[in-house]
N, C-alpha and C positions, 0 to 999 in steps of 0.2 A: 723070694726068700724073706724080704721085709715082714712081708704081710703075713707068714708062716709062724715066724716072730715072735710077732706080735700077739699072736692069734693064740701061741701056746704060753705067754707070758701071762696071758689074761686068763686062762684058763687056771693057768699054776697059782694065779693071785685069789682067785674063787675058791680054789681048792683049800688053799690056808687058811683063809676068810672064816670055810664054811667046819674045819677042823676043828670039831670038840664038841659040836652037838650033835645029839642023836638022831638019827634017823628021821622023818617027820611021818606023820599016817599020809599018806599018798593024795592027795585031792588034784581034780584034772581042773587046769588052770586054762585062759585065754586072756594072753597080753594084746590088748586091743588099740592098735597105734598107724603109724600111715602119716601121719600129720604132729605137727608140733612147732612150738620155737625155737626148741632144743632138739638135738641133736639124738633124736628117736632113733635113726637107724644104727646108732653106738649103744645109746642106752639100752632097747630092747632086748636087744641079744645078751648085753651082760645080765637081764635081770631072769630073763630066760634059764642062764647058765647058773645062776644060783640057787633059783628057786629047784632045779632041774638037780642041781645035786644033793641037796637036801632034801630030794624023794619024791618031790612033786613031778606032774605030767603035764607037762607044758606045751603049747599048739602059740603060736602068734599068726596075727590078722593085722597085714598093709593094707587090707580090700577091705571095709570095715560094710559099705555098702552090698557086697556080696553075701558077708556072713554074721551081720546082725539080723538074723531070721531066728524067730521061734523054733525051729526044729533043732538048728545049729548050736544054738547057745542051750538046748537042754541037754547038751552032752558034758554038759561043765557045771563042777562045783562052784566056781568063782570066775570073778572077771576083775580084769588087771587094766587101769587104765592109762596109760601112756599114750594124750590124745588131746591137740587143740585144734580147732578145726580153724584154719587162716584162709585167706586167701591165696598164700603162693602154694601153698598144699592142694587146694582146690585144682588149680591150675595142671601141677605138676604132677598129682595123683589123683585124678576124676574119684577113681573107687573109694579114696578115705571117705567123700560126702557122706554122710549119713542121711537116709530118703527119713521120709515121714514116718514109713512102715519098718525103718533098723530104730528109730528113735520110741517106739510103739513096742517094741522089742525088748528092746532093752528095760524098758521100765516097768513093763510086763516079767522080767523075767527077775531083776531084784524085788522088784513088790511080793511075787510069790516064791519067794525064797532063796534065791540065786544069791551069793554074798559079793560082794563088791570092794577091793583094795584099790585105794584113789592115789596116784602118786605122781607127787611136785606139783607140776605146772597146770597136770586136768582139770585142778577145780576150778581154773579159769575159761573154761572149752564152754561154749554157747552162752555169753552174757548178753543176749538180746534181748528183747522183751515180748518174745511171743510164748506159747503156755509151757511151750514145751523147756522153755530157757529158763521161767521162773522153776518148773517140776525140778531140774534139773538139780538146781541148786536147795533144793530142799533134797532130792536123794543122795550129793554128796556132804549133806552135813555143813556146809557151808564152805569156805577157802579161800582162795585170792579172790575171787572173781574179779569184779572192776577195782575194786580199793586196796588192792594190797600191794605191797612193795617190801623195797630190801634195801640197806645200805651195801658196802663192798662185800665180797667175797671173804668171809677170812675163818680159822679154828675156831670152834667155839665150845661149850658143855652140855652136854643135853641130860635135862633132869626130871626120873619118873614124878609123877604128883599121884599116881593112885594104883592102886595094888589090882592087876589083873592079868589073867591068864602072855596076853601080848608081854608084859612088861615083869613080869615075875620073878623076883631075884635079881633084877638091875637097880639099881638106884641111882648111878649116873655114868655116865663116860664121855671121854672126850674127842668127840667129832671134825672129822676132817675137814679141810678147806674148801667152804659151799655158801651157799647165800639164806640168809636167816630171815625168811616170810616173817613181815607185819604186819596188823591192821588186818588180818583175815576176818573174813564172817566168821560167825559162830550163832550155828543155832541153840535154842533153848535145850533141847535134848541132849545135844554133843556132849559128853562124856571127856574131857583131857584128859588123856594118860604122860603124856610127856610136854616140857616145856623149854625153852634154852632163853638164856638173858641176850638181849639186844643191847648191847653197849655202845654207850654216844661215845665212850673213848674211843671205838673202833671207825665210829663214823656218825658227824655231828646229825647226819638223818635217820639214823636209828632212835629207839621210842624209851630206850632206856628201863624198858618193864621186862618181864617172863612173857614169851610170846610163845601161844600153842602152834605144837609141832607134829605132835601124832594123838589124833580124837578116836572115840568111836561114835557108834548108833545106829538105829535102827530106821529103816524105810521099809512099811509094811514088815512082811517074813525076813526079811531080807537085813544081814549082819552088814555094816559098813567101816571101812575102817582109812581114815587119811591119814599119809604122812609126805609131809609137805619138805623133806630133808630130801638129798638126793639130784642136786642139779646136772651132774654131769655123771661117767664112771668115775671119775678121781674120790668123787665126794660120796660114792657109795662101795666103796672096798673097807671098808671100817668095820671091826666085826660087831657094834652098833647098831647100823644102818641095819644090815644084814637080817642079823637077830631078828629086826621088829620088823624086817620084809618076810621074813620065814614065816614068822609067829602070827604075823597081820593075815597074810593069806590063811592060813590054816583054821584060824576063829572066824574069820569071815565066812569059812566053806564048814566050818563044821562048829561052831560055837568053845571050843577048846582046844589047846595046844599042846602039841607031844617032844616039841624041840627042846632039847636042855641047854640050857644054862653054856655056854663055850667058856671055858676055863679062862679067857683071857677078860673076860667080862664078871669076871666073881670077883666079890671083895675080899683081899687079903686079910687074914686071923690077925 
């Protein structure tokens, strides 16, 4: 009965979330996850149920080794990544591994057009230094990888810096209790659309600058889009978050966005 609960609690909190914007053009999505240091097996399903009500077709992959094949991922607009490849994951889920020939794949399939939404903690997944580790980080735009960090958890402001289809009629809001990435890479291409301040009041290891939060760009054909907000479900029920998980996937998979505006996200006359 908990877990029933529960189940329907979360659901009723998506459905409020995602109340006020319209409908999206449908693009078939694949949340690609199995492994992480977060708690993937909560977070995927809630991102699932979002993207899922706002009209997309959504499939998720625990077996990442199974179904990063060429044929598999051409049934998809987009790829969702909820993914760090660890060692207790390795252990505990053989099939997250990604072979040579899912990694060949995958890169194969954003280079020629496949768009790609990077979210939270993936753009830390393969920092080693063989070709495929350096490829990587050049297709997701760059991210935590090895040098980035956070001070504590806590509210913060998230604020657009550049007018486009993702961010459209937002200009800021404020953001639920999560951890605010610093010190991310950032490639030369990457595009910032959103930024939130890092306050040393909040924590004397924060950088005290505007730290980018949600980027885009391009890898080959292929539309990219990180946001690096998002660490748990708490920290993405925000109709924020939401917004530019809806809107992120949608321009990744089809270069423009049909989501409106959610009433609670407009600025007052």
């Amino acid at each position: 009965m908990r877990v029933l609960l529960l189940s329907t609690l979360t659901v009723m909190l998506v459905a409020t979330a995602v109340a006020g914007g319209a409908e999206t053009k449908a693009v078939k999505v694949l949340i690609i996850t199995g492994d992480e240091y977060h708690k993937w097996k909560e977070t995927a399903p809630f991102l699932k149920e979002v993207l899922t009500r706002a009209g997309h077709k959504v499939d998720v992959t625990e077996t990442p080794s199974k179904d990063l094949t060429a044929d598999n991922l051409a049934r998809y607009d987009v790829l969702l990544l909820n993914y760090r490849d660890t060692p207790k994951g390795a252990k505990d889920n053989p099939a997250s591994v990604w072979s040579d020939d899912n990694k060949k794949a995958f890169l194969d399939a954003i280079k020629g057009g496949k768009g790609l939404y990077v979210y939270h903690f993936s753009s830390s997944a393969f920092t080693g230094t063989s070709d495929f580790d350096k490829e990587y980080e050049k297709v997701l735009a760059g991210g935590w990888r090895k040098q980035g960090n956070h001070g504590k958890m806590h509210e913060f402001t998230v604020t657009v810096r550049k007018e486009h289809p993702i961010t459209a009629g937002i200009k800021e809001f404020k953001h639920g209790r999560d951890e605010l990435y610093q010190n991310s890479v950032m490639l030369p291409d990457s595009e910032v659309l959103a930024t939130a301040f890092s306050d040393k009041d909040k924590d004397p290891k924060n950088t005290g600058k505007h730290e980018p939060v949600v980027w885009v760009a391009a890898y080959g054909k292929g539309r990219v889009c990180e946001n690096v907000l998002g660490h748990d479900v708490e920290a993405m029920k925000g109709l924020g978050f939401q917004t530019l998980l809806i809107r992120g996937v949608e321009w990744a998979a089809t270069g423009q966005t049909s989501y409106k505006l959610p009433a609670g996200l407009k600025e007052p006359k």
